[in-house]
C-alpha positions as CSV (number, residue, x, y, z in Angstrom):
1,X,44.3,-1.9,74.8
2,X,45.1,0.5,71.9
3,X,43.7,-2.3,69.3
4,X,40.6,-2.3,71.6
5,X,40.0,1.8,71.9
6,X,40.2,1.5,67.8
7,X,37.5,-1.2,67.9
8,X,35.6,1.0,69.8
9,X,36.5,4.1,67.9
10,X,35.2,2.4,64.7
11,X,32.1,0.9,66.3
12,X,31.1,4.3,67.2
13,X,31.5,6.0,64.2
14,X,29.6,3.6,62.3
15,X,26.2,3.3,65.1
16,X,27.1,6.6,66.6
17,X,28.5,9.4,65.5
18,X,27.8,9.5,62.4
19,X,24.3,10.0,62.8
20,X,24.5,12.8,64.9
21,X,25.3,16.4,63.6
22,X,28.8,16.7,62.6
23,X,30.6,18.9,65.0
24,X,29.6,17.4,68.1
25,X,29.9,14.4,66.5
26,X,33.9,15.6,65.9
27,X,34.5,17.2,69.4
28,X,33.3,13.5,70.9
29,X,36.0,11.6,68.3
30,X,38.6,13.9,69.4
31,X,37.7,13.8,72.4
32,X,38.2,9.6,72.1
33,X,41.1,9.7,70.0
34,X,42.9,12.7,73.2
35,X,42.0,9.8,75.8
36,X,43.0,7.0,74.0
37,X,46.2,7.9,72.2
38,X,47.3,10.6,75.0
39,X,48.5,10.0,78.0
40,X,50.8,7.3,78.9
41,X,50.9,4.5,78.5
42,X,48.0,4.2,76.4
43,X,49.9,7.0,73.4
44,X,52.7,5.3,73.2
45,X,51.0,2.0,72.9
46,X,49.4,3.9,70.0
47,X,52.0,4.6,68.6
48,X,53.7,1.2,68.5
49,X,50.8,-0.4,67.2
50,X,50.7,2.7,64.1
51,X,54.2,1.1,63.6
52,X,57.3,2.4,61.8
53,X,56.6,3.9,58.2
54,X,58.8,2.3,55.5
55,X,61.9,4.3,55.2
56,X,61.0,5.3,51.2
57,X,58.2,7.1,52.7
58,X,60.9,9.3,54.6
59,X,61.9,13.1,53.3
60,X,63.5,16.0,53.7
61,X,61.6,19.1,53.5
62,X,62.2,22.8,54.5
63,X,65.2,21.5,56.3
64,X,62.5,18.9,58.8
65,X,62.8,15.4,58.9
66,X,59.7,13.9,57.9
67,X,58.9,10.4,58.8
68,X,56.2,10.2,56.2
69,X,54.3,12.6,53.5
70,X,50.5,12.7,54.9
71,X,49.7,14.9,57.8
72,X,46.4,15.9,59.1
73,X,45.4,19.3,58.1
74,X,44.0,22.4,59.6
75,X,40.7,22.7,60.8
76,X,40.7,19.4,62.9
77,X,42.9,20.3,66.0
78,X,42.0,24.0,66.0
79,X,43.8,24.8,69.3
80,X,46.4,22.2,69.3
81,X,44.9,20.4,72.2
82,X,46.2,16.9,70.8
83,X,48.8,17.4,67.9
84,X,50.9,14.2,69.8
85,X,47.6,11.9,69.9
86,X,46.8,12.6,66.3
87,X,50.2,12.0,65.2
88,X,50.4,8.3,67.2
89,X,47.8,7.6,64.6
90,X,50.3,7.2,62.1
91,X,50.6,10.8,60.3
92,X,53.9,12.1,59.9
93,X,52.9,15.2,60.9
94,X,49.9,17.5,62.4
95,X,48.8,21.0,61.1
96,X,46.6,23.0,63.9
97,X,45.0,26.3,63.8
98,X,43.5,27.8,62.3
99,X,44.8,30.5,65.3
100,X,43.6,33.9,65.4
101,X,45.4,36.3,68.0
102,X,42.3,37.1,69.6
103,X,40.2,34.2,71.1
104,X,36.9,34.0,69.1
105,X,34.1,31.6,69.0
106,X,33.7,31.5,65.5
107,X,30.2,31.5,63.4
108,X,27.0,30.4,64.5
109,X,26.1,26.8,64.7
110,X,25.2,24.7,63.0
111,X,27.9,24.8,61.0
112,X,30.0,21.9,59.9
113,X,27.7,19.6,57.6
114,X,28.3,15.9,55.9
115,X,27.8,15.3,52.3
116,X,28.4,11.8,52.2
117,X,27.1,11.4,48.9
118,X,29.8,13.5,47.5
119,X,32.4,11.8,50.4
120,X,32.6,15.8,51.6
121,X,31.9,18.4,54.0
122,X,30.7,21.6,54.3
123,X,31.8,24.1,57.1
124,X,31.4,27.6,58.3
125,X,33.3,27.4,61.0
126,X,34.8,30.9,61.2
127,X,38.0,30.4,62.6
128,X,37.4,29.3,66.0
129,X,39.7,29.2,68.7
130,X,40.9,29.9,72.0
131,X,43.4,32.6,70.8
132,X,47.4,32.5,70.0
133,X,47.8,33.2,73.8
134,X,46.6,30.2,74.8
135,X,47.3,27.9,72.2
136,X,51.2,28.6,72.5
137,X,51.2,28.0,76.1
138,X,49.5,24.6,75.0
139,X,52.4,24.6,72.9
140,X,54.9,25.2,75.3
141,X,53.8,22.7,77.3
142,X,54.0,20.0,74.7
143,X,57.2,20.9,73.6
144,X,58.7,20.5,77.7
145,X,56.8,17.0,77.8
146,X,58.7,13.9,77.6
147,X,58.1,11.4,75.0
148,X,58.3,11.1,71.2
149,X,58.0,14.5,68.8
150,X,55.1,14.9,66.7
151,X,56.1,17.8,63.8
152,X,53.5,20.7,64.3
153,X,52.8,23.4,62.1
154,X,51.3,25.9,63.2
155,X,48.9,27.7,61.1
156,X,47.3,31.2,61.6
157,X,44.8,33.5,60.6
158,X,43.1,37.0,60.8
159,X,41.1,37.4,64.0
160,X,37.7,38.6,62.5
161,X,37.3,41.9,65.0
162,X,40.8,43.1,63.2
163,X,39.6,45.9,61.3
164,X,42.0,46.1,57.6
165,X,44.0,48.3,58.4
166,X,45.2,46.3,61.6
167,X,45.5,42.8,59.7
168,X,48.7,43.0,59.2
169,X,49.7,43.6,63.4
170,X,47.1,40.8,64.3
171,X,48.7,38.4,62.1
172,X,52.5,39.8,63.2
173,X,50.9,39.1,66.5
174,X,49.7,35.3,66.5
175,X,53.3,34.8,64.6
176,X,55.3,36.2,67.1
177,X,53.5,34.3,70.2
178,X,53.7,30.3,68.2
179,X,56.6,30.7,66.0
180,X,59.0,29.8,68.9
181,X,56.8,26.2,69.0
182,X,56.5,25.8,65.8
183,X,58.4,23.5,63.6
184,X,56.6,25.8,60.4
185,X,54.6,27.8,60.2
186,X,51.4,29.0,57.6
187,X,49.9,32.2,56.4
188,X,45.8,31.4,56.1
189,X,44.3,34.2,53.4
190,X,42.3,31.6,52.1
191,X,39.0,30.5,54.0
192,X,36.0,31.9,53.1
193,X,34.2,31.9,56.0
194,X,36.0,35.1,57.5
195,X,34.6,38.3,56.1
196,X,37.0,40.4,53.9
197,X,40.0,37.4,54.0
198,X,40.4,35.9,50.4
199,X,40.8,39.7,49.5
200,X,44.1,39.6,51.1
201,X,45.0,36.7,48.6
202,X,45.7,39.6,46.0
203,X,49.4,40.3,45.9
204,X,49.2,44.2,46.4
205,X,47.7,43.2,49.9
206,X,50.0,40.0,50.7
207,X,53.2,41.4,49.6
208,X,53.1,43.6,52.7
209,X,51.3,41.0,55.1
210,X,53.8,38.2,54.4
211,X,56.7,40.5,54.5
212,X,55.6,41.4,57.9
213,X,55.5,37.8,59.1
214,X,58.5,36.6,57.7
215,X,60.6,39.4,59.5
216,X,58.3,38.5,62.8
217,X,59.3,34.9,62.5
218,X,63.2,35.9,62.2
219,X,63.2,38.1,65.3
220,X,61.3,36.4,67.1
221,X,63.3,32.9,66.6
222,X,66.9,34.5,65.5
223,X,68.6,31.0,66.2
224,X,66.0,28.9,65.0
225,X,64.9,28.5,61.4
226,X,60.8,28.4,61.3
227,X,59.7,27.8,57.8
228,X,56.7,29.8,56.6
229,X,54.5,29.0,53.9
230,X,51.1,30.7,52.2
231,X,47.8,28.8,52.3
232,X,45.9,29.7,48.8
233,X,42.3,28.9,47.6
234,X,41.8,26.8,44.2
235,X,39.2,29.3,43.8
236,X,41.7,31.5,42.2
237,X,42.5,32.2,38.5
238,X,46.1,30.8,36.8
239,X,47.3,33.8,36.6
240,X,46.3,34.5,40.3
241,X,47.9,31.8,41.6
242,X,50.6,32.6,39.2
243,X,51.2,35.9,40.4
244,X,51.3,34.1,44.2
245,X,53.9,32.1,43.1
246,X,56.4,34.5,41.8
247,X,55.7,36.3,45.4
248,X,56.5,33.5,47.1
249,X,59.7,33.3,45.0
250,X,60.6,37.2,45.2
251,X,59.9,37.2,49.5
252,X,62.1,34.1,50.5
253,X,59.0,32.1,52.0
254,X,59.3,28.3,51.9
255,X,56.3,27.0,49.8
256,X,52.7,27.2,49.3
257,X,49.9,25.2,51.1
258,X,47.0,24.4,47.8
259,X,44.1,24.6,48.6
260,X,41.7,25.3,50.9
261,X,38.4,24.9,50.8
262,X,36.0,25.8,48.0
263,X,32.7,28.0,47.5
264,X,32.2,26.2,44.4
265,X,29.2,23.5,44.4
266,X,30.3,22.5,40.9
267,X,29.5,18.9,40.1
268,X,27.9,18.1,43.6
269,X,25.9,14.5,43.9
270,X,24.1,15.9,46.8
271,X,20.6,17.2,45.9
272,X,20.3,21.1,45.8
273,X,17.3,21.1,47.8
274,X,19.9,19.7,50.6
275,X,22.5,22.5,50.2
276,X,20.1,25.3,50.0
277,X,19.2,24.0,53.3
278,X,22.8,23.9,54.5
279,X,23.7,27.2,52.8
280,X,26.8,28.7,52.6
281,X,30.5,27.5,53.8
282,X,33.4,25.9,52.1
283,X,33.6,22.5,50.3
284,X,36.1,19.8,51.5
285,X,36.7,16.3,50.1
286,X,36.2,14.2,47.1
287,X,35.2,17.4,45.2
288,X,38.7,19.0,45.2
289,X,40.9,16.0,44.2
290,X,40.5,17.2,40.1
291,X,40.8,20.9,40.9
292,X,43.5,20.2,43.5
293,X,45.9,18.2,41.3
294,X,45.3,21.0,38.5
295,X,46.7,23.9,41.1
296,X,49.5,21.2,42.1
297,X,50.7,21.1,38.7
298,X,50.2,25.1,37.9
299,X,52.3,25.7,41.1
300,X,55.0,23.3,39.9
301,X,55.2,24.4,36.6
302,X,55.8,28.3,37.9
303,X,58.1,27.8,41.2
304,X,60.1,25.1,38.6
305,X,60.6,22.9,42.5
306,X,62.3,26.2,44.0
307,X,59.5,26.1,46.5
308,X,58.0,23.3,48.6
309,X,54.0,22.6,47.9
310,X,52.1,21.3,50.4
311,X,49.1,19.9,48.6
312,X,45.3,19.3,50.3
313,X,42.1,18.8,49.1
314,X,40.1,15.5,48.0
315,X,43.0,13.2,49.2
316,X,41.6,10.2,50.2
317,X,43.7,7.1,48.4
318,X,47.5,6.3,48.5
319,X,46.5,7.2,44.2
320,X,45.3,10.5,45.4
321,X,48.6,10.9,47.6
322,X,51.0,9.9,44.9
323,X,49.2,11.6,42.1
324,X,50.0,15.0,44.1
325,X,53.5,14.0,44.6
326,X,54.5,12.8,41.2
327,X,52.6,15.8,40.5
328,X,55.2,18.5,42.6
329,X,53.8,18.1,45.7
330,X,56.7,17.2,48.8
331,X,53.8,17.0,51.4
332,X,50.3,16.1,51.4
333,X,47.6,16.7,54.1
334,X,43.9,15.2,54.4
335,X,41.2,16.0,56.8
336,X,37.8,14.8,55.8
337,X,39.6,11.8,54.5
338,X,39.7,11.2,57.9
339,X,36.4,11.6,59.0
340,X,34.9,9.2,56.6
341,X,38.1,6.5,56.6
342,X,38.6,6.5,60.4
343,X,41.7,6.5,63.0
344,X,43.9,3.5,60.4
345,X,43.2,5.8,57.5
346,X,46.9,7.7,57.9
347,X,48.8,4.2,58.4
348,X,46.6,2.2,55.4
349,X,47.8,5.5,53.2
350,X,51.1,5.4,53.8
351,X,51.8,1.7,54.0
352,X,49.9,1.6,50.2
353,X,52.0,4.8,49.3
354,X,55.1,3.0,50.0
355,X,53.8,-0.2,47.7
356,X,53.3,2.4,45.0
357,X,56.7,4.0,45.1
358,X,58.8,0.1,45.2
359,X,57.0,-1.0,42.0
360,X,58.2,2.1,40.4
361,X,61.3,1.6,41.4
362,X,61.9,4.8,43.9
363,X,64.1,4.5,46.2
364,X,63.0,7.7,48.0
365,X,59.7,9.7,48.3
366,X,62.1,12.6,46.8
367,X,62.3,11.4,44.4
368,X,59.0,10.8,42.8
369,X,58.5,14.6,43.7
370,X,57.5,15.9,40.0
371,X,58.8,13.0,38.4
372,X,55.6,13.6,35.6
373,X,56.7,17.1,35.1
374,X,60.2,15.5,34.3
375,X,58.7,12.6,32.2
């Protein structure tokens, strides 16, 4: 049955959903992948058929267990309505939010637009989602359910009535309501679709925010260690993301999620006429894999490995994956990957990921983790 629902998940996106407009063309593929890879016995059907990953895929990181390096990231599964589905697809581990402490609907539609000539998207989405309230009794409720773990990070932003001056509580807020189900957790100062946010990427604004959080976290799960990590822009300058980096370092955090998306339309295929019509948002995709690898290696070079990178942006190959690893990266995420490869796209990565580390003769994925800043 599962082989059948991914027949019919492909067939669809090929004569279907594809050429309707993008988000309700996502909330029906969801939808698909929730029925089909969700319930029992159908999910762990799923998951058989997704397989085992080779063990050299398997790591270590922020004291987790991973079972392999690609998960899906934020943005997709914005209210963590199906972390456990989208991980029976083969990805070792599922991102959700972003989560804002109050529910909002986010900006107006349209809003989420293809680029297929530049394998990329374009979205505006504005952080919606049903609030932390709801989205950690989700949570709860996965957690007390039977079955195999998915690893969920939980991911959270500013809610976009918080006025500046209450940023700081709203954030304390969403942090104190999902740490408890998370297995980490991530600061988001980095999407530009919510007015005022990348301002709080300047370190005279996150020293406070992220010291705020981390203490949260701790009191909120004093028996549990919840790893928290900052989401940055590759829209900053070096010595931007420099300066994030030695922050990261001086505050204890656990690593740095690079990047979001972009406001840059740099190097775009796609005629101008087309995004003048789309307007404005954030880039995703194929664009991001150069600028990407580039913040990758920056981050590497400053934290000297101290600090786990979580890398995203324009991953779409096994290359793209192990580029970002040899690179510093310990984790990578892809979402439009996704979109455009389909529901195999997480287990054709990581079987042609584990190829790639054999004929260099790793014996871990740890291993390759900077090995060209050692070389």
């Amino acid at each position: 049955m599962p082989s059948k629902m991914g027949s019919m998940y492909d067939a669809l996106y090929r004569h279907l959903l594809r050429r309707i407009p993008a988000e309700p063309a996502h909330r029906a593929a969801f939808g698909l992948i929730r029925a089909a890879a969700g319930p029992a016995p159908f999910g762990t059907a799923w998951a058989a058929m997704s397989g085992t990953p080779d063990p050299v895929l398997r790591s270590e990181v922020m004291g987790i267990d991973f079972p392999a390096p690609l998960g899906l990231a934020a943005g997709f599964d914005k209210d963590g309505k199906g972390a456990r589905a989208l991980a029976r697809l083969g990805f070792g581990f599922v991102e959700i939010g972003t989560v804002t402490a109050r529910a909002q609907p986010g900006n107006p539609k349209p809003r989420l637009f293809r680029l297929p000539d530049d394998n990329a998207l374009v979205n505006r989405m504005g952080f919606n989602n049903s609030g932390a309230d709801a989205v950690a009794a989700r949570l709860r409720a996965h957690r007390d359910a039977r079955g195999e773990k998915a690893i969920i990070g939980v991911n959270i932003g500013k809610s976009k009535a918080a006025e500046p001056d209450e940023a700081i509580a709203d954030y304390v807020r969403s942090a104190e309501l999902l740490a408890p189900y998370a297995d980490y957790m991530v600061v988001n100062v980095s999407s530009p679709n919510t007015p005022g946010l990348r301002d709080m990427q300047q370190v005279s604004v996150l020293h406070p925010l992220l010291t705020e959080v981390h203490t949260a976290i701790r009191r909120t799960c004093p028996d549990t260690r919840v790893p928290l990590l900052v989401k940055i822009t590759t829209d900053l300058a070096s010595e931007d993301i420099d300066a994030v980096a030695d922050m990261a370092t001086e505050l204890g955090l656990d690593g740095v999620v690079a990047t979001n998306t972009t406001v840059s339309r740099t190097g775009l295929v796609t005629p101008p006429r087309v995004l003048e019509q789309i307007g404005n948002g954030g880039v995703s995709g194929r664009p991001l894999s150069a600028p990407g690898l580039a913040v990758v290696r920056r981050l590497r070079e400053r934290l000297e490995g101290k600090l786990t990178i979580i890398s995203v942006g324009g991953i779409e190959t096994a290359a793209d994956a192990y580029a970002r690893i040899r690179a510093g990266a310990s984790l990578v995420q892809g979402y439009t990957g996704f979109i455009y490869k389909g529901h195999r796209w997480p287990v054709r990565l990581h079987r042609e990921l584990a190829r790639l580390l054999h004929e260099d003769g790793f014996s871990s994925l740890g291993e390759a983790v900077g090995a060209d800043a050692r070389t």
